[in-house]
C-alpha positions in Angstrom: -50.0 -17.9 28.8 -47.0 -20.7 29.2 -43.2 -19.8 29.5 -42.7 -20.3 25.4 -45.3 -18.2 24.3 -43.9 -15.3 26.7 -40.3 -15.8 26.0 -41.9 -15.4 22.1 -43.6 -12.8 22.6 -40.7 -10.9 25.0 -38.4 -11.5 22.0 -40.6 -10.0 19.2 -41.1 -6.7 21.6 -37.3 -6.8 21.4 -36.9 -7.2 17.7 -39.5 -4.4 16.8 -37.7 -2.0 19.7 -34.4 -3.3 17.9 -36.0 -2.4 14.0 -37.4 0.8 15.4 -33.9 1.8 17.5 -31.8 0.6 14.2 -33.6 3.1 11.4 -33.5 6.2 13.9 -29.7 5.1 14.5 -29.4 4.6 10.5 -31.2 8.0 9.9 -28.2 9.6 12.7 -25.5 7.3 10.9 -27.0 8.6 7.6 -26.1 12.3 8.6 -22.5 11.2 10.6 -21.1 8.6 8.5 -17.8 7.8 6.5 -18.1 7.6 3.0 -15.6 5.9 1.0 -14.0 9.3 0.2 -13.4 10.3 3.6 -12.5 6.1 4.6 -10.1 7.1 1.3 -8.8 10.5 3.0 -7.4 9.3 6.7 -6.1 6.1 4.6 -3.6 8.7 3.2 -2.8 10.2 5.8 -2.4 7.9 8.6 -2.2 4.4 7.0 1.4 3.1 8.4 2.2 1.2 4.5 2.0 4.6 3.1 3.9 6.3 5.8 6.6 4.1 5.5 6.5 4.0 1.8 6.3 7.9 1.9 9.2 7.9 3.5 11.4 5.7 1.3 10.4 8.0 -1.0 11.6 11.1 0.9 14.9 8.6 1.1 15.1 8.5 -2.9 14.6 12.2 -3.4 17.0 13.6 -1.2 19.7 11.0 -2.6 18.6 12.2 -6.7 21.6 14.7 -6.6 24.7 15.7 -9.3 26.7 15.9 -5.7 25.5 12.2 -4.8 26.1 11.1 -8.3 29.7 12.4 -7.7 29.3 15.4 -10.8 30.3 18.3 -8.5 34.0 18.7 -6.5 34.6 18.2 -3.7 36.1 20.8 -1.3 37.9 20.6 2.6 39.6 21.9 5.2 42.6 20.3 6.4 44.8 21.1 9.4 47.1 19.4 12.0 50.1 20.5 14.6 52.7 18.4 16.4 54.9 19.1 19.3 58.2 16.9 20.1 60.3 17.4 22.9 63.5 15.5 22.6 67.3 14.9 23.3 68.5 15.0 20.2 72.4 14.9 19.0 73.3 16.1 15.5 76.6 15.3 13.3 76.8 16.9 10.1 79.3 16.6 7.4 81.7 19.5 5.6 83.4 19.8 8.8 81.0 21.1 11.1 81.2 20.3 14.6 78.6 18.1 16.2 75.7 19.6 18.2 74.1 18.0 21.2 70.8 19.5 22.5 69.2 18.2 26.4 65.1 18.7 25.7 64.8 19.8 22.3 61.5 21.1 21.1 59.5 21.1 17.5 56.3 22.7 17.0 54.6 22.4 13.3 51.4 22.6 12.1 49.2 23.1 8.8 46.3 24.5 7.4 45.3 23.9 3.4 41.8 24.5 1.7 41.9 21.5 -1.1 39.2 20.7 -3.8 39.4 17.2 -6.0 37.3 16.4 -9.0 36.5 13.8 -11.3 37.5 15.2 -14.7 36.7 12.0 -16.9 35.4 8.7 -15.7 34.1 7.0 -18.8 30.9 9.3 -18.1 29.7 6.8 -15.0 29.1 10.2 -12.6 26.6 11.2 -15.3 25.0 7.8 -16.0 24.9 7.8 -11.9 23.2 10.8 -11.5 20.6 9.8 -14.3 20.2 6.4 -12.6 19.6 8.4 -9.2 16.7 10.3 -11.0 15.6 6.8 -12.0 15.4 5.7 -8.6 13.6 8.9 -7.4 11.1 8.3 -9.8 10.9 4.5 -9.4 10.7 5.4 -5.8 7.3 7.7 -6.3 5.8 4.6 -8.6 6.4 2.1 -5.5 4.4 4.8 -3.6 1.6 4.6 -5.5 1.7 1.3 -5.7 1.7 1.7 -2.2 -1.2 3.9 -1.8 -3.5 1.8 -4.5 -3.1 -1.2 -2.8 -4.1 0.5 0.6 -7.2 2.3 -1.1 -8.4 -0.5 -3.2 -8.1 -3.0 0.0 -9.7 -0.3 2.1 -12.1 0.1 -0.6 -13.3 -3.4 -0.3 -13.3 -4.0 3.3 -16.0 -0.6 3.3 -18.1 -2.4 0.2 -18.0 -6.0 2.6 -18.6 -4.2 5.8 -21.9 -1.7 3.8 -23.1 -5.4 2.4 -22.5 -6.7 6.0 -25.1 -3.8 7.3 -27.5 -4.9 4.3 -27.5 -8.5 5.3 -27.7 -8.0 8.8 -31.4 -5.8 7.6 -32.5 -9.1 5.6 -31.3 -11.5 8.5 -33.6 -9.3 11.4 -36.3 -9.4 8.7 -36.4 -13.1 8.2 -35.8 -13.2 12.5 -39.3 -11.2 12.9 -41.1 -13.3 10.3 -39.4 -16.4 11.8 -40.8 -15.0 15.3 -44.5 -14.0 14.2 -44.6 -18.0 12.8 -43.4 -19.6 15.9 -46.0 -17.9 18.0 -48.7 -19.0 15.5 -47.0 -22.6 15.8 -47.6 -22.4 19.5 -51.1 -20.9 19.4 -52.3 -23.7 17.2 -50.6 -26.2 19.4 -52.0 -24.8 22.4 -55.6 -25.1 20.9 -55.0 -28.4 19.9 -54.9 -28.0 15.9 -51.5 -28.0 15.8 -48.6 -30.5 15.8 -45.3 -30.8 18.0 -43.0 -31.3 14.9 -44.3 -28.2 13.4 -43.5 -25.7 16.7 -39.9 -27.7 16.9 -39.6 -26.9 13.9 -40.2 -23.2 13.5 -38.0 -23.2 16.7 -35.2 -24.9 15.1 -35.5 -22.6 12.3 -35.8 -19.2 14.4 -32.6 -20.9 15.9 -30.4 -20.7 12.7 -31.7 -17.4 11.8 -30.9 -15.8 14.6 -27.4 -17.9 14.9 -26.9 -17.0 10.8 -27.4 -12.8 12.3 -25.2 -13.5 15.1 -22.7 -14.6 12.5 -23.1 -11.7 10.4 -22.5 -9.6 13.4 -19.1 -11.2 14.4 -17.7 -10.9 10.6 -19.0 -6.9 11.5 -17.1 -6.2 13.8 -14.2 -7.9 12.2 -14.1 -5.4 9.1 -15.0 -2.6 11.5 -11.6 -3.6 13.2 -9.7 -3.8 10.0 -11.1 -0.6 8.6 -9.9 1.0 11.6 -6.2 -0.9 11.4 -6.4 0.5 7.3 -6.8 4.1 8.3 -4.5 3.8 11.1 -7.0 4.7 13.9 -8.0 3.0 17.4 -9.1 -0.4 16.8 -12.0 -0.1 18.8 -12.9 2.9 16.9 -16.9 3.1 16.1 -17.3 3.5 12.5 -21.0 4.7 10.7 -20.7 3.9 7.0 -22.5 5.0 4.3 -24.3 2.1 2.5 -25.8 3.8 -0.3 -23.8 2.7 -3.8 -23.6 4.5 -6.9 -21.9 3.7 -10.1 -19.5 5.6 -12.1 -20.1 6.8 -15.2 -18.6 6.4 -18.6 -17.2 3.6 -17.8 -16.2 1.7 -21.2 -14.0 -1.0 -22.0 -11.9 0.9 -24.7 -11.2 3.8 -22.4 -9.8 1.7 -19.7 -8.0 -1.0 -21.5 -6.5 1.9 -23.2 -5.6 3.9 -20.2 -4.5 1.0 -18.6 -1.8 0.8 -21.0 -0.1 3.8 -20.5 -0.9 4.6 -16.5 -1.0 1.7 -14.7 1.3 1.8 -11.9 2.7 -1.9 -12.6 3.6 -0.6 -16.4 4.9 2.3 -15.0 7.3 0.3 -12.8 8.0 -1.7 -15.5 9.2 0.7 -17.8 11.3 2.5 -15.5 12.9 -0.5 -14.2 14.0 -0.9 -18.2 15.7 2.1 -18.6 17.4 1.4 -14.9 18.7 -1.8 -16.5 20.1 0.1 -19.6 22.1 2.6 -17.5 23.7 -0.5 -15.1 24.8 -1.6 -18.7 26.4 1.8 -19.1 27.9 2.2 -16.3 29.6 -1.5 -16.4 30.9 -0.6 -19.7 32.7 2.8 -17.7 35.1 0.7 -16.2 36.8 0.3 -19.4 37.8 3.7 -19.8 40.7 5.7 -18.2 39.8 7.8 -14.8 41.1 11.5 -15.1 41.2 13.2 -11.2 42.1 16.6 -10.4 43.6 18.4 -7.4 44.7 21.6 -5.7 44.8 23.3 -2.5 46.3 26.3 -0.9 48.0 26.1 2.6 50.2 26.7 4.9 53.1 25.3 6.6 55.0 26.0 9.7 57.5 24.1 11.7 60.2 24.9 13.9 63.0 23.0 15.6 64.6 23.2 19.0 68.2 21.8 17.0 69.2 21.7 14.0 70.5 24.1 11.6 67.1 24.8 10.5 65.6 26.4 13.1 62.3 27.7 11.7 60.7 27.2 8.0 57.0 28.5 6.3 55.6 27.9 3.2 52.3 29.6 1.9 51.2 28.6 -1.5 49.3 26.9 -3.9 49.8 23.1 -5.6 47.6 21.3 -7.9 47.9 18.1 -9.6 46.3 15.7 -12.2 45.9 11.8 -12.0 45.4 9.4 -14.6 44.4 5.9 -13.7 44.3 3.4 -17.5 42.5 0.2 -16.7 44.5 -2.9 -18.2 43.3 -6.0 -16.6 40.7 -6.7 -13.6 40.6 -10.5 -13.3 37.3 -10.3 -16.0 35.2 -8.2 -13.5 34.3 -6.1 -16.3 33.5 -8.2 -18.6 31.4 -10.7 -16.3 29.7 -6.9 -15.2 28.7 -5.7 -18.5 27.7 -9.4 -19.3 25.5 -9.8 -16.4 24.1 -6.2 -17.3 23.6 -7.3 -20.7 21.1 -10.4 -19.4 19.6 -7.8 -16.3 18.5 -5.7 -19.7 16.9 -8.8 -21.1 14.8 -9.9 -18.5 13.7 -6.8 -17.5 12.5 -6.0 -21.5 10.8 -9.6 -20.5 9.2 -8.8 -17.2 8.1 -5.6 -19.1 6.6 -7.7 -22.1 5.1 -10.2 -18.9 3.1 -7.0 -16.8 1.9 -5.6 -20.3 0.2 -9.2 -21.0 -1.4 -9.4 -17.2 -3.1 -5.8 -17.1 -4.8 -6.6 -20.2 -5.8 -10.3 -18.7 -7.1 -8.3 -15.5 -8.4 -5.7 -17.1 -10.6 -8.2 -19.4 -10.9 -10.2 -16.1 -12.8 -7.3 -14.2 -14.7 -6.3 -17.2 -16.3 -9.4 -17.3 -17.1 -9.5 -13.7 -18.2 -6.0 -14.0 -21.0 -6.9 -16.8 -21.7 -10.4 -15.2 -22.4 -8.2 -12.2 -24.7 -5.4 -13.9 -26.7 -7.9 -15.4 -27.4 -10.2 -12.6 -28.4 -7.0 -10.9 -30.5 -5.9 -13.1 -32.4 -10.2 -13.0 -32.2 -10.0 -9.3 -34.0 -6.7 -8.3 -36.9 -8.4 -9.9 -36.4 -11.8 -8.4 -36.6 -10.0 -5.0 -40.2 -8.4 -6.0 -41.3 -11.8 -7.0 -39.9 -14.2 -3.7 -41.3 -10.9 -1.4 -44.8 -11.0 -3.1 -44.2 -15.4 -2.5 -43.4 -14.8 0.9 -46.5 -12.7 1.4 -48.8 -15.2 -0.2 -47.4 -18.0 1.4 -48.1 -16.0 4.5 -51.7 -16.1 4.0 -51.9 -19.6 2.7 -50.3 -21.0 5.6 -53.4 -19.1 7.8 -55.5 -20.6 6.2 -53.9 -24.1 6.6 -53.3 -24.3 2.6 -49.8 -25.2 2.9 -47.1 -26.6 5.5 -44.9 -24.4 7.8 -41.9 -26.4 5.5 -43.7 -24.8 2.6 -43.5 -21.9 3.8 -39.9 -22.0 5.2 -38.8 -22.4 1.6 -40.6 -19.2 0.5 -38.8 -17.5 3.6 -35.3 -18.6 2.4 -36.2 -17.9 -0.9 -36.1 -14.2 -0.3 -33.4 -14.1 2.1 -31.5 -15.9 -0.8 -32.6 -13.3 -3.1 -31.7 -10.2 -1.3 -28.3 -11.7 -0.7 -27.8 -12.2 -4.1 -28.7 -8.7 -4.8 -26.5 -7.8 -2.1 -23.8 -9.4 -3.1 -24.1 -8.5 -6.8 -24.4 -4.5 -6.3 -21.3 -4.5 -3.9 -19.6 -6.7 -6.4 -20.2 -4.5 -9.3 -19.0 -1.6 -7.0 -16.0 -3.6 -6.6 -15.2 -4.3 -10.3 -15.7 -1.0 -10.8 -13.0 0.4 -8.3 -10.7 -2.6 -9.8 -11.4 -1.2 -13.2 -10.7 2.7 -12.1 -7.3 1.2 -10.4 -5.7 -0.9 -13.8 -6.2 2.2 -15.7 -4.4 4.3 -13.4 -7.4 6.8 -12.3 -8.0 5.5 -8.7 -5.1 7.7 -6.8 -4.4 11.1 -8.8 
């Protein structure tokens, strides 16, 4: 036997060990591995986007307070003492004699409990506090947003790395059939009823099979890595997926395009981003009106003086008070506020209008991927039958010397063609489908 026909045959050993290794580690993977749900599951708990995000929105919902928005009083404790220690000399009029003192000493200090409030301010503490609710709940939209966009990327990076898996099966398939006809290449060359060009080229071809797996290998581990960067875990993490796909079901146009309307997370945002814009205009208008504050406290006050004719004096009491401030003129910052307002309204009525026109344009987009998809699946599955029933044919025409090994090489890309095709068009439609789930708000509840 020469060195070619061993290193053949050595490899083909290899290949079958490989098949037979790979479906006992599929049937272990099968019982261990991460389905999308539980991919889903660790992306929401340890995905650093929706950590980050989660905490903005812990942020927003601490701040979404009447006593941030400036509705309740205020209340403090004040206190303070002085000492002096001075020469001091005192004349005084109505006859009394002057009075010099070497080292005189004054002590005071104070104590009050004071509370201030904003009676009346053209109601911009309430319109602040509603804007704060705003911003809670704008916050918590961002968040999903947040979390769809993590789950719908991870989602596709698990569909690409399953069709990855499925691909890599048709590539070793094509290697072994690739193998078994470069062997009968070199037996017929061997026994002299054979060419050269045809061995070289069943070589060449085993060669950019098994460089075309290689391939599919590297872009493997590549999602693996970024599956594992999604979910926040060690990027060198082994991950066993789960490559069987299902579809939903009850999946309809209407529904979703209706759904899609009034949950998606973008038209959500949108909305809430309007009514944000309506209180700004509020609250610029506030300015205009007159600020009413009030005040009291009750406190105490001590001093005493080492000269003087006062020598010691306390006061324990209450005092309250009232401000009025009456806005006459601010250099036209109100009015360039409230006008600026005005066109913030406008445009975000407009960029409301804008999202409402795009989810329908995706949701029609996806929709027609999602039945261009079924429907190729549905022509494909049989194409597959037919190139596999070619292949085996040509298999046994080429025995017999009824066609070319080029011939037959077509037949052999034929079906690798066709079971990428199917591949590619299941994993597709699963990923339509997901799309479809997210626009009408149903992917993250």
């Amino acid at each position: 036997m020469n060195q070619i026909s061993f290193t053949v045959l050595m490899f083909m050993l290899w290949i079958h060990v490989d098949t037979v290794s790979a479906q006992i580690t599929e049937r272990s993977e099968n019982q261990n591995s991460m389905s999308i749900e539980t991919c889903v599951s660790t992306v929401l708990s340890n995905n650093f986007d929706v950590t980050l995000a989660t905490f903005e929105n812990q942020i927003a919902s601490q701040s979404a307070t009447k006593g941030n928005a400036g509705l309740l009083p205020s209340i403090g404790v004040n206190g303070g003492a002085n000492y002096s220690n001075n020469n001091t000399e005192l004349k005084f009029a109505g006859g009394i004699p002057p009075t010099n003192v070497e080292g005189a000493q004054s002590t005071s200090f104070n104590g009050s409990l004071g509370v201030n409030y904003t009676l009346y301010n053209g109601f911009a503490n309430v319109n602040n506090f509603e804007k704060l609710r705003y911003a809670n709940d704008l916050s918590e939209a961002q968040l999903r947003l947040t979390i769809e966009s993590a789950v719908i990327t991870t989602i596709g990076v698990y569909l690409d790395l399953a069709k990855i898996h499925a691909d890599i099966i048709a590539l070793k398939e094509t290697i072994e059939i690739s193998l078994i006809r470069l062997k009968r290449a070199e037996l017929a060359q061997s026994f002299g009823s054979g060419s050269l060009l045809t061995m070289s080229t069943a070589k060449v071809d085993l060669n950019t099979d098994s460089a075309n797996l290689l391939n599919a290998l590297n872009n493997k581990g590549n999602l693996e890595r970024q599956l594992n960067y999604l979910m926040g875990q060690q990027i060198t993490n082994t991950i066993h997926i789960n490559t069987e796909v299902s579809a939903f079901d009850n999946i309809t146009f209407d529904n979703i395009l209706s759904k899609a309307k009034s949950n998606n997370v973008n038209l959500v945002l949108a909305r809430i981003k309007v009514n944000v814009a309506d209180i700004d205009k509020r609250l610029a208008s506030a300015n205009q009106y007159p600020k009413i504050d009030l005040n009291a406290s009750y406190g105490l006050n001590s001093s005493q003086n080492g000269a003087g004719i006062v020598l010691e004096q306390s006061n324990v009491g209450f005092a309250g008070g009232v401000t009025i401030s009456i806005p006459i003129f601010s250099g036209g910052r109100t009015k360039i506020a409230m006008e600026n307002a005005a066109v913030k309204m406008e445009k975000s009525t407009v960029v409301k209008e804008q999202n409402v026109r795009l989810v329908e344009k995706e949701v029609h987009d996806y929709w027609s991927s999602y039945t261009y998809f079924k429907s190729l699946l549905s022509m494909e599955k049989e194409n597959v039958e037919t190139a596999e029933l070619n292949v085996q044919r040509a298999r046994e025409q080429l025995k017999l010397g009824q066609i070319t090994s080029v011939e037959f090489r077509q037949a052999q890309l034929n079906l690798l063609a066709s079971k990428n095709r199917i591949n590619s068009a299941q994993f597709n439609l699963k990923k339509a489908e997901y799309q479809l789930i997210r626009l009408s708000g149903g992917l993250v509840k």
